[in-house]
N, C-alpha and C positions, 0 to 999 in steps of 0.2 A: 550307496543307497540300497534299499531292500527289492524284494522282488515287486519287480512293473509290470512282470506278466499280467496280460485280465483272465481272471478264470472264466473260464466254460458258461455261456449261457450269462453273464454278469452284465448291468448294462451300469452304462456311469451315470451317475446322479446330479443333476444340476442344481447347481448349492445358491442360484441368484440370478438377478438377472438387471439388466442398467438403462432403459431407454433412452435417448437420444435426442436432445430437443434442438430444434436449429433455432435461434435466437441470433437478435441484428445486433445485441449489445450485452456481451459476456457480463461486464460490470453493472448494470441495469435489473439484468436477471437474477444476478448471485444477490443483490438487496431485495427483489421482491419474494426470495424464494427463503432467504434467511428471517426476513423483517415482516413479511404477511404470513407462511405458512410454516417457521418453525426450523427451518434444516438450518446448516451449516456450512460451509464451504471449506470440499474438504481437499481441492487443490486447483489452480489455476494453471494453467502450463502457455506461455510465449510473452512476449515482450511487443505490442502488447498482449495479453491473454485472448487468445483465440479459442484454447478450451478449456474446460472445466468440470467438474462436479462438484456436488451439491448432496446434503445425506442427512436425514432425520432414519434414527435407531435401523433398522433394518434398510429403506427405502434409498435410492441410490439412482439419482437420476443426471446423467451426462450432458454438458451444453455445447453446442459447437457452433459459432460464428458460422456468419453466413453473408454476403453483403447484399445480397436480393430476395424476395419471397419466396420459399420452396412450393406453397402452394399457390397457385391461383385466385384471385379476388376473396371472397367470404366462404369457398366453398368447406371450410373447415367447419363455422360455424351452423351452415346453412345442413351439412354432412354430418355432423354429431361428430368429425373425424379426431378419434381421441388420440394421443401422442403418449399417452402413458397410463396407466393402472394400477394400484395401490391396493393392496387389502389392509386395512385398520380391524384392530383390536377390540373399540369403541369407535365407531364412525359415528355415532352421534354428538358425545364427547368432541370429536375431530371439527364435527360441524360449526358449533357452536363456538368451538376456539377461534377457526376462520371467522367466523362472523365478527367479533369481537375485532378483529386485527384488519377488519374492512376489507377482507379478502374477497375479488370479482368472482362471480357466481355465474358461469354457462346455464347451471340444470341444480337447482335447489333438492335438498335433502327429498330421498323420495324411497319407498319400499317397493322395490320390482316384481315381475309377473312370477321371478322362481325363487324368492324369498329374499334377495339379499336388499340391504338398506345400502343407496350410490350418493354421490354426489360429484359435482366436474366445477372444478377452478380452472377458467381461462388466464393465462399469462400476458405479459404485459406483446407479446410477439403472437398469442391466440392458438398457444399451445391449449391444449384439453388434457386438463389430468382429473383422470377417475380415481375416486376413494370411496373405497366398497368394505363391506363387512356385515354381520348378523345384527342384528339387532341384540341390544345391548337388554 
C-alpha cells in the first residue's frame, strides 16, 4: 500500500455518515421505508434479520431490531426527538412525493427561522426522520 502516514496539521474528512433506527420489526420497516419513502434495501444480515440498511442515492440509514421500546411512552413525539436527518436537493419535490405515497407526516412542510425548508416523517416504530434543504 502507499504511504498512510498523516501529514502535519491534516485532519481526516468524514465522507458519510448512517443513523441507527431501533425498530421492533426489521421486515415492516424495510417495506415502509422502500414502499412510502423511496429507498431500497441494501442488505439485511441474520436468520431472522435483526439488522439492516436501507439507501436512497446518498442517504443511508441503518435498522436494528429491538424487542422492547428504547424510549419511554410518547416522549419522542411529545420531544420533537428526531432519530435522523436528511438534506434534500429539492425538499419540496421530496415533499410532495411523500405525500403522494401517504407517507405519516410528524411536522408538515415548513420554512424555518434560519432559512432552511424541514419536514419529519414518523415511522411505523415513531422514528423522526428530518428532510431539510433550501428552497427550491
Amino acid at each position: 500500500m502507499g504511504d498512510e502516514t498523516p501529514r502535519a496539521g491534516a485532519r481526516a474528512r468524514l465522507t458519510g455518515a448512517e443513523p441507527q433506527l431501533f425498530v421492533a420489526d426489521i421486515a415492516a420497516s424495510c417495506d415502509f421505508f422502500t414502499r412510502k419513502l423511496g429507498f431500497a434495501v441494501a442488505f439485511l444480515y441474520g436468520t431472522p434479520p435483526f439488522y439492516g440498511q436501507v439507501v436512497r442515492d446518498a442517504a443511508r440509514l441503518n435498522l436494528r431490531h429491538v424487542d422492547e421500546p428504547v424510549f419511554p411512552g410518547d416522549i419522542r413525539t411529545r420531544e420533537d426527538l428526531l432519530s435522523a436527518a436528511i438534506t434534500v436537493d429539492d425538499v419540496k419535490q421530496l415533499y410532495r412525493e411523500y405525500q403522494a405515497s401517504g407517507a405519516p407526516f410528524h411536522q408538515a412542510l415548513r420554512k424555518e427561522e434560519w432559512g432552511a425548508w424541514t419536514f419529519v416523517v414518523k415511522d411505523p416504530d415513531g422514528n423522526l426522520v428530518l428532510f431539510a434543504g433550501a428552497e427550491a
